[in-house]
C-alpha positions as CSV (number, residue, x, y, z in Angstrom):
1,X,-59.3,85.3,13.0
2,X,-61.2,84.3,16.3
3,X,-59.3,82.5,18.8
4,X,-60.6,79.2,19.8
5,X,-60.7,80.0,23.7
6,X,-60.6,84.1,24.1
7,X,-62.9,85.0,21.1
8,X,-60.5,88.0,20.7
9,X,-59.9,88.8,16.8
10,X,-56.4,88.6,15.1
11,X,-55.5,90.6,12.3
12,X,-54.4,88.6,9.2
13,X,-50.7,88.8,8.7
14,X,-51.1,88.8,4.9
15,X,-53.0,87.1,1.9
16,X,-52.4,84.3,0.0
17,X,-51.9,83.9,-3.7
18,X,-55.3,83.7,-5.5
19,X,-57.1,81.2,-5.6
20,X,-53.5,79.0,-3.8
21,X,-55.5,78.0,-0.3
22,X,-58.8,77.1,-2.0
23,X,-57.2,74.7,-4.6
24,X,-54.6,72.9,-1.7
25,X,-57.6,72.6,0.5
26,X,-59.3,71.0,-2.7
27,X,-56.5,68.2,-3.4
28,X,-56.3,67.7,0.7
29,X,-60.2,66.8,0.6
30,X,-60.1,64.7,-2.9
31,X,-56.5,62.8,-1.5
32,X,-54.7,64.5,-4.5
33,X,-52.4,66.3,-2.5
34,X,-48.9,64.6,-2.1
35,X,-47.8,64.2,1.1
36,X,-44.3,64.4,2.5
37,X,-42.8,63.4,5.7
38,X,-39.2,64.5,6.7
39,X,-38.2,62.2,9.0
40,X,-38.6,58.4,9.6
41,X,-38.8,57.8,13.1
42,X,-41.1,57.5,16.1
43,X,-43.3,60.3,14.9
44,X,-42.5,60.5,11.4
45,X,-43.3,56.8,10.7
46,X,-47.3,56.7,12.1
47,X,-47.4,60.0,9.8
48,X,-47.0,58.0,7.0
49,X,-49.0,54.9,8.1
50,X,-51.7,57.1,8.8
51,X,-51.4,59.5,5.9
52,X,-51.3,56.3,3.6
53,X,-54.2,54.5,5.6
54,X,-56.1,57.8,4.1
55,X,-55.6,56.6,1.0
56,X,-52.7,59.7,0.3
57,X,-49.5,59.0,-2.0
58,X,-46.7,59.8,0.7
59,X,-43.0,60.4,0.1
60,X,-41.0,59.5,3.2
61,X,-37.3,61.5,3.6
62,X,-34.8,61.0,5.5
63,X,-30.6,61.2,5.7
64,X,-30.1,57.7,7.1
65,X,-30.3,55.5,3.9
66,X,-30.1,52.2,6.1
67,X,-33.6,53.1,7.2
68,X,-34.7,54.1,3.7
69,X,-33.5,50.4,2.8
70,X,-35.6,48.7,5.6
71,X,-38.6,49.9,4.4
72,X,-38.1,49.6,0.9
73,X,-38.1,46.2,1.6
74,X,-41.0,46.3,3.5
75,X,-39.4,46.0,7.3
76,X,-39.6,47.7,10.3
77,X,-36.5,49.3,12.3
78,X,-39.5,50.0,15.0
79,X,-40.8,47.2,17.4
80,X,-43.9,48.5,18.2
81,X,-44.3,49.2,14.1
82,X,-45.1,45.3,12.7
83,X,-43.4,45.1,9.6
84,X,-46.2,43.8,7.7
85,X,-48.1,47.3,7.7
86,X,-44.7,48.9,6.2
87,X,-45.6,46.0,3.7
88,X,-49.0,47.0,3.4
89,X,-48.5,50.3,2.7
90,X,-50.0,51.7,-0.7
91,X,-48.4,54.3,-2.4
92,X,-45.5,55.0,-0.1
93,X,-41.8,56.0,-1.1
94,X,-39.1,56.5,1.2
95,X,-35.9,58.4,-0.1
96,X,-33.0,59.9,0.9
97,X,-33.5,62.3,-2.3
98,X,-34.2,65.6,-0.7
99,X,-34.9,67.3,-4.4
100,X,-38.5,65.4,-4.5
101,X,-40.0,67.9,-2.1
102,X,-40.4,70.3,-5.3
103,X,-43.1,67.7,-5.9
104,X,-45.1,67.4,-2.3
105,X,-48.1,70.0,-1.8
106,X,-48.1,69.3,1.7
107,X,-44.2,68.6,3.9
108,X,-44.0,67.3,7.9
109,X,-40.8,67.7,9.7
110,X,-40.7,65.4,12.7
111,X,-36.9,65.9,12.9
112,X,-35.1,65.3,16.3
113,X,-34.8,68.3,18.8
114,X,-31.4,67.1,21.4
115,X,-30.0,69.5,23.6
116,X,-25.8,69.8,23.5
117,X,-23.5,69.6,25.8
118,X,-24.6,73.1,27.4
119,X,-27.8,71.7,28.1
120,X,-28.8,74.3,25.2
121,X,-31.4,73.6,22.2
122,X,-29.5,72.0,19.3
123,X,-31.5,72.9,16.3
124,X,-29.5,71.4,13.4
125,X,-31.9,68.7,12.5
126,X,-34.8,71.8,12.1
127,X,-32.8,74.5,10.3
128,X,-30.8,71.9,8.4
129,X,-34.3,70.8,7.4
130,X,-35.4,74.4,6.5
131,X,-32.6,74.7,4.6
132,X,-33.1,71.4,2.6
133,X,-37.0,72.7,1.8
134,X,-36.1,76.1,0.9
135,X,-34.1,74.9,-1.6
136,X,-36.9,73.0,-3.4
137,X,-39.9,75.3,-2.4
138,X,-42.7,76.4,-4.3
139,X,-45.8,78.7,-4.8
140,X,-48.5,77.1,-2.5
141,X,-47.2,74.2,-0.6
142,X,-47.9,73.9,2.9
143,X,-45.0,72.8,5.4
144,X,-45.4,72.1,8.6
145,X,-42.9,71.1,12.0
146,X,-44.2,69.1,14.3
147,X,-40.9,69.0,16.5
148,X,-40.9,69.6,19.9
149,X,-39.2,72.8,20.4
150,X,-39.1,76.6,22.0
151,X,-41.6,79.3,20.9
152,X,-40.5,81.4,17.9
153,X,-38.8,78.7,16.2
154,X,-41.7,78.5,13.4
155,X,-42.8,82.2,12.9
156,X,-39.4,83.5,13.3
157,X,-36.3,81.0,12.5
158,X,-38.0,78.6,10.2
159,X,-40.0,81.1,8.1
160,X,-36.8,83.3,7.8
161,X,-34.7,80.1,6.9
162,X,-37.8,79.6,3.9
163,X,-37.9,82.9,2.9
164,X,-34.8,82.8,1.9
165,X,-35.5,80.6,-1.0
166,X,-34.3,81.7,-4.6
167,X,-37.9,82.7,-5.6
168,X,-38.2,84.6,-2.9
169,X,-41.7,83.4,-1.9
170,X,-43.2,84.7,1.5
171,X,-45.0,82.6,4.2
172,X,-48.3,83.2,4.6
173,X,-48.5,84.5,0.8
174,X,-47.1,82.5,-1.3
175,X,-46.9,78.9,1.2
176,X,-48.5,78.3,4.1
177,X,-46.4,77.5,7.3
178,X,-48.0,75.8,10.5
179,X,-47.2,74.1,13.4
180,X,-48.9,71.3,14.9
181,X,-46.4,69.3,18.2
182,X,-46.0,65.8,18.0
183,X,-47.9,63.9,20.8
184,X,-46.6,60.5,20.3
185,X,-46.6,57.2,23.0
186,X,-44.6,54.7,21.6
187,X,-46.2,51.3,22.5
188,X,-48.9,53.0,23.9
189,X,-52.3,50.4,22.9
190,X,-54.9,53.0,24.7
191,X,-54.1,56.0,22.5
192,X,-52.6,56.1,18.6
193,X,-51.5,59.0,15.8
194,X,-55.3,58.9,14.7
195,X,-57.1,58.8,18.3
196,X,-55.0,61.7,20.1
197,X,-56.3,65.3,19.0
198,X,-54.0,67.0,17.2
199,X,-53.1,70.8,17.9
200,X,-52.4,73.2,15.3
201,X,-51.0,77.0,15.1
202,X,-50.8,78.9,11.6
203,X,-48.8,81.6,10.5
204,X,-51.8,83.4,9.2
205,X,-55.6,82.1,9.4
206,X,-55.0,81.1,5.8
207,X,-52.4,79.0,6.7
208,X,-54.2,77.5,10.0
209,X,-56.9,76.6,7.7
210,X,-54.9,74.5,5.4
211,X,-53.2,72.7,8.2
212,X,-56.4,71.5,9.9
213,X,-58.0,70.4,6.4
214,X,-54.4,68.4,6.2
215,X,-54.8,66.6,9.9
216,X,-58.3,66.5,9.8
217,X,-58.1,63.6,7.2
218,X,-56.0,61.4,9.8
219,X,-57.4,62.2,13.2
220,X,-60.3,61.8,15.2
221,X,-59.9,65.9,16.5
222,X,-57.8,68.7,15.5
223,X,-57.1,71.7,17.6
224,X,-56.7,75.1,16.3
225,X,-55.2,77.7,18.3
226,X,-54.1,81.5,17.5
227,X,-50.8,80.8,16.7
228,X,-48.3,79.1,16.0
229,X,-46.6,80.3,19.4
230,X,-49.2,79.0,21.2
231,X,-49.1,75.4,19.5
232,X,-45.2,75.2,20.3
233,X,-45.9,76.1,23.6
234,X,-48.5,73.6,24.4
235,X,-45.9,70.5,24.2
236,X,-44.0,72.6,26.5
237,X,-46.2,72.3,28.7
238,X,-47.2,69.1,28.4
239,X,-44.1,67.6,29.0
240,X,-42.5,70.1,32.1
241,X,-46.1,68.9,33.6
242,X,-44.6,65.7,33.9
243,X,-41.4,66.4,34.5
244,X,-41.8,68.5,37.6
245,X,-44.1,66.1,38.9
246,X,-41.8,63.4,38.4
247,X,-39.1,65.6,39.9
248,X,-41.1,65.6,42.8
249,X,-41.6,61.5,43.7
250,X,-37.8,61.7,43.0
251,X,-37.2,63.7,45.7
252,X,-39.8,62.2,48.0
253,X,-38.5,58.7,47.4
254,X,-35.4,60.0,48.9
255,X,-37.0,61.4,52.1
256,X,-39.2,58.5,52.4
257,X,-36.2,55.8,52.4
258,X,-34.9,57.7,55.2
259,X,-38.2,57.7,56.9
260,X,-38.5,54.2,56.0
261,X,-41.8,54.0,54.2
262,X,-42.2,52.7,51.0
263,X,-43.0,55.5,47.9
264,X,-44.9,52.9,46.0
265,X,-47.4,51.7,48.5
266,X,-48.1,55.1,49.1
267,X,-49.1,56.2,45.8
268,X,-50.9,52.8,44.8
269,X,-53.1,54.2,48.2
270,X,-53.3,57.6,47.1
271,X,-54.6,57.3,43.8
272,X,-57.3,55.1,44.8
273,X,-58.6,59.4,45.7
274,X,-60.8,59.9,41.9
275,X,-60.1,63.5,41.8
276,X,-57.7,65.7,42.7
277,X,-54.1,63.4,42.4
278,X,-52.5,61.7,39.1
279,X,-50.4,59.2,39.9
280,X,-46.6,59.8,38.8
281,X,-43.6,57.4,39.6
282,X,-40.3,57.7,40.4
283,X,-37.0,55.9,38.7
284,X,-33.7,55.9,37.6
285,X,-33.5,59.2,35.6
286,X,-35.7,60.6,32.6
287,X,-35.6,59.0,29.2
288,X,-37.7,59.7,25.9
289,X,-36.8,62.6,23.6
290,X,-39.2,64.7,25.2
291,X,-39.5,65.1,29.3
292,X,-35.7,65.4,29.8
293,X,-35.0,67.5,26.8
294,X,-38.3,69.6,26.1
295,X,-37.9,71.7,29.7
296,X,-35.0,72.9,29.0
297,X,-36.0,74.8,25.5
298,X,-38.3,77.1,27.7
299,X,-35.8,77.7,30.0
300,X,-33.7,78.7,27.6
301,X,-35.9,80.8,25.9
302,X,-37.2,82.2,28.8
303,X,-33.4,84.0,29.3
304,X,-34.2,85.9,26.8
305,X,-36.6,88.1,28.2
306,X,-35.0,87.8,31.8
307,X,-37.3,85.9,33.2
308,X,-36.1,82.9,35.3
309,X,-37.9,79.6,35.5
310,X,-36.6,78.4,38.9
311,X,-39.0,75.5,39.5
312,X,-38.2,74.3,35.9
313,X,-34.8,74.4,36.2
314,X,-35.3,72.9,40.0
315,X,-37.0,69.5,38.6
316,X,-34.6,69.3,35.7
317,X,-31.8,69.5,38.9
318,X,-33.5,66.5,40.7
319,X,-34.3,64.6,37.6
320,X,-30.5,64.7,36.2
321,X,-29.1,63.7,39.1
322,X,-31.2,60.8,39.9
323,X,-28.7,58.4,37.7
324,X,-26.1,59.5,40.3
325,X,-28.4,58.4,43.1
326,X,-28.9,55.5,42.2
327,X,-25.3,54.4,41.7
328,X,-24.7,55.8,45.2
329,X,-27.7,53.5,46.6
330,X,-26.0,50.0,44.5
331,X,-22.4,51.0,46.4
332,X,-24.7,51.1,49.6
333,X,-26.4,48.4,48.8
334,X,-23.2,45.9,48.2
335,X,-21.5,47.6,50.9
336,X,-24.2,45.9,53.3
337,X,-23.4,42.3,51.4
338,X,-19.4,42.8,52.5
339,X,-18.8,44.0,48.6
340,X,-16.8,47.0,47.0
341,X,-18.4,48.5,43.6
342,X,-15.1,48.8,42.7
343,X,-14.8,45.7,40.4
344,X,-18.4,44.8,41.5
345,X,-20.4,43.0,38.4
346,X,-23.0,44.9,37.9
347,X,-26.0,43.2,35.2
348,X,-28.1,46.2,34.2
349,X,-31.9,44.8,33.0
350,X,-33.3,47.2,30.3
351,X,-32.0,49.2,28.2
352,X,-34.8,51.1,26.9
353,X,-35.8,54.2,28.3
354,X,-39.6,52.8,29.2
355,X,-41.3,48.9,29.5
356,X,-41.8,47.2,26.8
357,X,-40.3,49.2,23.9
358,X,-36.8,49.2,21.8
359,X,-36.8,52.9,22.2
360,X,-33.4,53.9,23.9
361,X,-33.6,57.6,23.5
362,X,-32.5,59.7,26.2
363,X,-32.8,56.5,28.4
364,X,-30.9,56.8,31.6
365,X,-29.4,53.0,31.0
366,X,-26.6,54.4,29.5
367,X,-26.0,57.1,32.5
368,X,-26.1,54.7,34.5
369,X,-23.6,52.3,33.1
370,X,-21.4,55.2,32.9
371,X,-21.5,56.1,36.0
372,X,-20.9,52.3,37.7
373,X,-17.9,51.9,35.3
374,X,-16.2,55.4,35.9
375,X,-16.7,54.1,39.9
376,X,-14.4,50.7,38.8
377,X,-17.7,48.1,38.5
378,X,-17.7,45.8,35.7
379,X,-20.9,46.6,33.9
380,X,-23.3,44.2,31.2
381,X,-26.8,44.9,29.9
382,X,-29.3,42.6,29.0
383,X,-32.5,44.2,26.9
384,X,-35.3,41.5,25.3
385,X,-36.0,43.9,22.6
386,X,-32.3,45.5,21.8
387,X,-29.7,42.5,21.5
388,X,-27.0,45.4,20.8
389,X,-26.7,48.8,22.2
390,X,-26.7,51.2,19.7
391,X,-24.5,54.2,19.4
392,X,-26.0,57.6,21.0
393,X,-25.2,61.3,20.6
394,X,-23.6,61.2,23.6
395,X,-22.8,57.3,24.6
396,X,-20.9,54.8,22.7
397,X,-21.4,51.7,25.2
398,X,-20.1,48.6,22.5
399,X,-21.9,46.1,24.3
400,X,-24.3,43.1,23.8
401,X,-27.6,42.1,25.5
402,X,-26.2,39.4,28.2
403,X,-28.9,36.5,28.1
404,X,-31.0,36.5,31.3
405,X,-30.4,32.9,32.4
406,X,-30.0,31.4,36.2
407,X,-26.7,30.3,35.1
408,X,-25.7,34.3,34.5
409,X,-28.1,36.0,36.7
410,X,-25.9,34.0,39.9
411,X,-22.5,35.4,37.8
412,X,-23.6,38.9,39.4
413,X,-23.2,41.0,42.4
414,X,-25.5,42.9,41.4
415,X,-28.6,42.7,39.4
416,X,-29.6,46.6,38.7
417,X,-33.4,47.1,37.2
418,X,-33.7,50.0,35.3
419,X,-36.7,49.0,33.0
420,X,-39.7,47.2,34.2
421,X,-40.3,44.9,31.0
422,X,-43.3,42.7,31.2
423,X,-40.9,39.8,29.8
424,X,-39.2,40.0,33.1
425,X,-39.9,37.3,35.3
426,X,-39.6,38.7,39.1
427,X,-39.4,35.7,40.7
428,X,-36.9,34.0,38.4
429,X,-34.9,37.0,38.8
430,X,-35.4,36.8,42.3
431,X,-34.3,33.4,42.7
432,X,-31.5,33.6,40.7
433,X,-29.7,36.7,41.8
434,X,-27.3,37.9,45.0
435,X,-28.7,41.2,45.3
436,X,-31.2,43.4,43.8
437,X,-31.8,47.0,43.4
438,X,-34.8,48.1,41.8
439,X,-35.7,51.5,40.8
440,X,-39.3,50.4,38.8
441,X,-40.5,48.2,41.8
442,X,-40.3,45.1,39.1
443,X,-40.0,43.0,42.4
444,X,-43.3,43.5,44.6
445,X,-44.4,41.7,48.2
446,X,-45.2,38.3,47.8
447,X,-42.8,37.2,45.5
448,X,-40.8,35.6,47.9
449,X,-37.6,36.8,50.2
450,X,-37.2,40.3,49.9
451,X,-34.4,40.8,52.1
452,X,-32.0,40.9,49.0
453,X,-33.7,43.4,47.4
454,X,-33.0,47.1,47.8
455,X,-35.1,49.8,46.2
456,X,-33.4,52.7,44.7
């Protein structure tokens, strides 16, 4: 095998079964092959639009029948996914019935990737999923994980898991096994599942080769690299990229309050510079399943070869504890007005962890009503696109979305904004409210007074 970058050759780790590759790569290119997704969410779903939109017959799994429900009747559980192209989906079956996977030539894991309560990687979801295919596997299928994890996880924990299946087939040799990271934007109308290039490792050439035929009937590019080490890696990267550099407006915002200068005039002026600077902006905490979580696989892996990964864990430090700041700059902030936070009502505005999505993954919303109620402060939400707070892996909030009238808005002491949704009208929040702190800069010069807001 030549690498794509290097040119260096790489042995073959062993040889398929005669004549296996030639005729999968055959029912890939005729859309014969079935295709099976393992997991209905964020990434999993655009699999199957995508894969269906090819003109594939696609099996949809997953554990939560209540989603499985939704779309058999042809409705969404995603905002940003209309449910009139789950209804115009041809060919498509979602199931809760793992056993079908016997049937699929070609099965995608997009299964979550949390972290517990050591901050560790929580792989439940991907070896529980290994488990569930192993038990149905057969000679020349092709499975693939595209969830965000640490290196290894495919060539050594999920082919072990496999290989373990009671025909005793081998990766590489009897199925191919790939990896390929999920690069998913919810919401995002520049870039979709079809128009961002796609990277892909394989066990063996063989099984690289099988992978790219796969994603090369949905994409616009694929990527092949040596390995599937290197695949896994690349999201790693891709994501502590932002984080650090998020880390580090966090911290400057805190330095530049103190010098009194405003962080967000500053970088509106310094990315007017066309080479050189990316613009990256600071806020309440991290949210998304992957900047606040995907870190902290490396860092765990990286222990294992005794290697620390100080500026990693340094951004992760400055990230985390940015919910904590911001409670601490609300206290300030009613202090000033002659209020207490202690029994303080506090009106949180979004609940989603970015603008303009229902997404509430890792979103720090729920940190920071945690935090304000643990201080005494009587804390409601309101979120245009989730009317109830749904129950997290680590937060159970039981709360509705508060409607955003002028009647409720002047109910507050507070009016926190944690998510800038474009449904939020500044300058009716503005009028409405006693006091604002904003960590998104919703609120910008020449809306009106800004003495009563406060950015945090």
């Amino acid at each position: 095998m030549i690498t794509p970058k290097t040119g260096e050759t790489i042995p073959e780790r062993a040889e398929p079964a005669p004549g296996g590759r030639l005729e999968l790569i055959e029912k890939i290119r005729s859309r014969e092959a079935r295709i099976g997704v393992i997991g209905l969410g964020y990434v999993g779903l655009p699999l199957v639009s995508e894969f269906s939109r090819a003109g594939f017959d696609v099996t949809g799994f997953d554990i939560d029948a209540e989603k499985v429900n939704l779309l058999k009747q042809g409705k969404s559980y995603i905002r940003h996914i209309d449910g009139k192209k789950i209804r115009n989906l041809k060919s498509f079956i979602p199931t809760t019935d793992f056993s079908h996977i016997s049937e699929m030539d070609c099965i995608i894991a997009c299964v979550p990737t949390p972290l517990n309560a050591n901050r560790e990687p929580d792989m439940t979801y991907v070896f529980g999923t290994a488990m569930s295919i192993a038990g149905h596997l057969r000679r020349g299928q092709l499975i693939v994980l595209e969830s965000t994890t640490y290196p290894g996880t495919t060539d050594e924990d999920m082919k072990a898991i496999l290989e373990r299946n009671i025909d005793g087939l081998k990766a590489g040799i009897d199925f191919y096994l790939a990896y390929s990271p999920e690069r998913e934007d919810p919401n995002n109308h520049d870039f979709s599942t079809r128009t961002i290039p796609k990277v892909v490792g394989g066990y063996t050439q063989k099984c690289l080769g099988a992978a790219k035929a796969l994603y090369d009937t949905i994409v616009v590019r694929t990527i092949p690299v040596s390995s599937t080490r290197v695949a896994e890696t690349t999201k790693l990267l891709e994501n502590i990229y932002r984080a650090v550099n998020i880390a580090l407006v966090n911290e400057l915002k805190g330095l530049f309050e103190r010098m009194d200068i405003d962080i967000w005039e500053v970088i509106e002026a310094s990315k007017t510079k066309p080479f050189g600077f990316q613009a990256f902006y600071p806020g309440p905490g991290l949210g998304g399943h992957c900047i606040p979580i995907d870190p902290f696989y490396l860092t765990w892996k990286a222990r294992q070869y005794d290697c620390p990964t100080k500026f990693i864990e340094l951004a992760g430090e400055i990230n985390t504890a940015m919910p904590y700041r911001v409670v601490e700059r609300t206290g300030e902030a009613l202090n000033e007005c002659g209020k207490c936070l202690k029994g303080a009502k506090v009106l949180v505005l979004g609940l989603a962890y970015k603008k303009d999505v229902d997404d509430t993954r890792e979103s720090p919303s729920f940190k920071l009503m945690e935090i304000l109620e643990g201080k005494g402060a009587i804390v409601d939400y309101n979120d245009p696109f989730i009317p109830v707070a749904p129950k997290m892996r680590r937060f159970n909030v039981e709360k509705i979305s508060v409607p955003l009238t002028a009647e409720n808005l002047k109910s507050y002491d507070c009016v926190l904004v944690a998510t800038d949704h474009s449904a939020y009208d500044p300058r009716f929040i503005l009028e409405h409210s006693k006091l604002i702190v904003d960590t998104r800069n919703l609120i910008k010069d020449g809306c009106g007074d800004l003495g009563k807001i406060k950015k945090a």
